[in-house]
C-alpha positions, 0 to 999 in steps of 0.5 A, a space after each residue: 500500500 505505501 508502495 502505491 501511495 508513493 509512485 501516486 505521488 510520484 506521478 503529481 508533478 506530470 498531473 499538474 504539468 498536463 493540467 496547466 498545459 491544457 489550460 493555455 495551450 502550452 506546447 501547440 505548434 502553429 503550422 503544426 498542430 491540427 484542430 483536433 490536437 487543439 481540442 485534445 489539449 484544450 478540451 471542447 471550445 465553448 463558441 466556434 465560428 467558421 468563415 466562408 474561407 474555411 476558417 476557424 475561430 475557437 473560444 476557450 474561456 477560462 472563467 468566471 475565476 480564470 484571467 483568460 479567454 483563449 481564441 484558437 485561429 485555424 486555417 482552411 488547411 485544419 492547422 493552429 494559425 495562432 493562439 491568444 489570450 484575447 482578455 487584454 486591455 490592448 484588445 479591448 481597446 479595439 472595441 468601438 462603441 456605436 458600431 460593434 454589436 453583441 456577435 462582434 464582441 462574442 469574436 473578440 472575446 468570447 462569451 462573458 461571465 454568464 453570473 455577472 450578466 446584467 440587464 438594467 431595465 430603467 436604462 435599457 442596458 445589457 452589461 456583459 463582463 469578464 475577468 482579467 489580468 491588467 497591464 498593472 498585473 492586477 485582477 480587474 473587470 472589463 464591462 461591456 455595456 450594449 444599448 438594449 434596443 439596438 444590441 450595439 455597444 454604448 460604452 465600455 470600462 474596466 475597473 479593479 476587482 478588489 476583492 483582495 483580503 485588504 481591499 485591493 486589487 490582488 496581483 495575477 502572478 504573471 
């Protein structure tokens, strides 16, 4: 039994390598590794889109307590074009109010935390929000606020999510 017990142990260090490489993708390839081997590694994608070209878009949330949202880019060969962490305040950045519509931000980010949705009635507003790391290495929410009506983004902001045992904004390790 103690023999068992130590070769279990033994194995923790690769359970944790293979959990944390499947988190971002770590060891993917671009040019290389297919869709299939993303989906291996990455598990199933919660949003696909797919372009008349043949290409593919993957979204890989991470949330509600994840800091990232993986987009997977796939070419019309079925190759890994690319891999992104698109929760970042330079993408967000990208985002302009009166044109981009809820499916545009869908592409950019991916889906919001589903808990933190919110639609205020007495301003015919949705908010979408999502968890990130800033470029302070701070967690942080970045909200995205649609006119109810016409589902086309009003405004955006991000704020610190301070939910530190002081009351601050807590560093993301990264």
């Amino acid at each position: 039994m103690r023999c068992l017990l130590l070769r279990l142990l033994s194995l923790l260090p690769f359970f944790f390598l293979v959990a944390c490489a499947s988190y971002d993708g770590r060891g993917l390839q671009p040019g290389v590794a297919t869709v299939g081997d993303v989906e291996r590694l990455m598990g199933v994608p919660a949003m696909r889109w797919r372009d008349a070209d043949g290409r593919e878009q993957l979204a890989f949330p991470r949330g509600p307590e994840g800091v990232h949202t993986f987009m997977a880019f796939i070419g019309p060969d079925g190759r890994l074009e690319r891999l992104e962490n698109v929760l970042r305040m330079a993408h967000f950045a990208g985002i302009v109010a009166g044109r981009d519509d809820q499916a545009a931000i869908l592409r950019r980010l991916g889906p919001p935390v589903p808990e933190w949705t919110a639609y205020y009635k007495g301003r015919d507003e949705l908010v979408w929000e999502w968890l990130f790391c800033d470029d302070w290495n701070q967690l942080a929410r970045f909200d995205v606020l649609f006119d109810g009506s016409s589902g086309l983004v009003r405004t955006t902001m991000q704020r610190p999510d301070l939910r530190g045992w002081d009351g601050d904004a807590p560093f993301c390790g990264h």
